[in-house]
N, C-alpha and C positions, 0 to 999 in steps of 0.2 A: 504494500500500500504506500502511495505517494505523500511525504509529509508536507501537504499544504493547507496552508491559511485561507479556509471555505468564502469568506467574505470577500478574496482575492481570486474567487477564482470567476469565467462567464458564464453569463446570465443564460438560458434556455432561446434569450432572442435573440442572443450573439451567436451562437451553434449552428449547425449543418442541422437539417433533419433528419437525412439518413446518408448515407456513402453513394447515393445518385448509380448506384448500381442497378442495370436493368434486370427484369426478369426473363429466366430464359425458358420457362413452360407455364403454359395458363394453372397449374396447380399452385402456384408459388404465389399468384395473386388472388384463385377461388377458393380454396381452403382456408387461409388464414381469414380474407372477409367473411366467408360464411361462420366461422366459429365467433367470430362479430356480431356479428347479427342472430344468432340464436342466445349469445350473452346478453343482447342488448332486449331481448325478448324476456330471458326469462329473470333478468334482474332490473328490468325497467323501474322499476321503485326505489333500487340501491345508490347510494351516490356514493359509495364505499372505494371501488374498482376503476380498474383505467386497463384497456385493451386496444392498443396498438400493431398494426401491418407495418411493417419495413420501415421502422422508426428509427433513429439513432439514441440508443440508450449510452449514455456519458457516467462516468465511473472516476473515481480514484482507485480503483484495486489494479489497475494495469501502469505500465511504462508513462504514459501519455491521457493527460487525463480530458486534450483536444477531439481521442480518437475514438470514437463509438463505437461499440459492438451494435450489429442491425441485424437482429431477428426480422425471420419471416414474420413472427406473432408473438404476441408477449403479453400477460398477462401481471399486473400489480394488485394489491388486496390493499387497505387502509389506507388509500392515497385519495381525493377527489378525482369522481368522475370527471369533473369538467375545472379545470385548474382557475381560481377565481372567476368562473361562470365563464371562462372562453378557453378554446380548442387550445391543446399544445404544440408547440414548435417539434419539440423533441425532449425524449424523458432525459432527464437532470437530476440526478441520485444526489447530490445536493442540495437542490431545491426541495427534493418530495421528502426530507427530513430520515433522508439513510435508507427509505425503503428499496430494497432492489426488485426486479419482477419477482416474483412464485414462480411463473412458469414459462420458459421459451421455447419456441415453435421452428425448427429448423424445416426446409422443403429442401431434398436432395435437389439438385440441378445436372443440367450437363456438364455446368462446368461444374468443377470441385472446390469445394468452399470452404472446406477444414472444419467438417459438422463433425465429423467422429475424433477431430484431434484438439484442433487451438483452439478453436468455439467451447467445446466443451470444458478443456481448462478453464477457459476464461470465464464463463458462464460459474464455475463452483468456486472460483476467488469469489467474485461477486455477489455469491448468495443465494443462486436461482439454485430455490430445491427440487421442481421439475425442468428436467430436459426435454424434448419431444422431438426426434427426428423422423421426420416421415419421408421413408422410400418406396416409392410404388413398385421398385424393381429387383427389391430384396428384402427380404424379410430375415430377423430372426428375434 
């Protein structure tokens, strides 16, 4: 972990949203929306959660704390839904008061992304206690 002075560090609307990487199969953008949208279904009452597609989530548990990890999907619990009653830029573990997601959403791709290696480290510095890698083209 990086030893910096939180009040020094930037704001959610100085940050990237996500690493401007495209998707390279329609699963990598249907799946994470749809688990959106049945969350937003069946916790429509909840102002608890915050559920994010290809967002840049920002850390101090890595090297750099400029460079986001971007989940296909990602999933936070005790954060607001809607950050001061408007959309967010990009998640800010800083700002949301340490919370890191609960759960991230990897979608294998054509290209190789480092779901099984450095996502995953990085992902358990961080705090995510689910992983979820989804390969439509291997199981185990």
């Amino acid at each position: 972990m990086l030893d910096l002075d939180i009040s020094q560090l930037p704001t959610s609307d100085e940050l990237p949203c996500s690493d401007e990487t495209p998707v390279d199969n329609e699963d990598q953008n249907w799946l994470p929306n749809l688990l959106l949208f049945v969350l937003e279904y069946l916790w429509k009452d909840r102002q608890d959660w915050f559920f994010a597609v290809d967002m840049g989530v920002y850390h101090t548990t890595g090297e750099d704390y400029r460079v986001p990890i971007v989940p296909d999907g990602f999933l936070s619990l005790g954060v607001e839904r809607r950050k001061g009653g408007r959309s967010r830029n990009s998640y800010v573990t800083w700002e949301e008061n340490g919370v890191p997601p609960i759960l991230a959403l990897e979608m294998v791709s054509q290209t190789p992304g480092g779901e099984y290696g450095p996502k995953m480290t990085i992902y358990a510095k961080l705090g995510v206690l689910y992983y979820v890698i989804y390969n439509p083209n291997f199981w185990r």
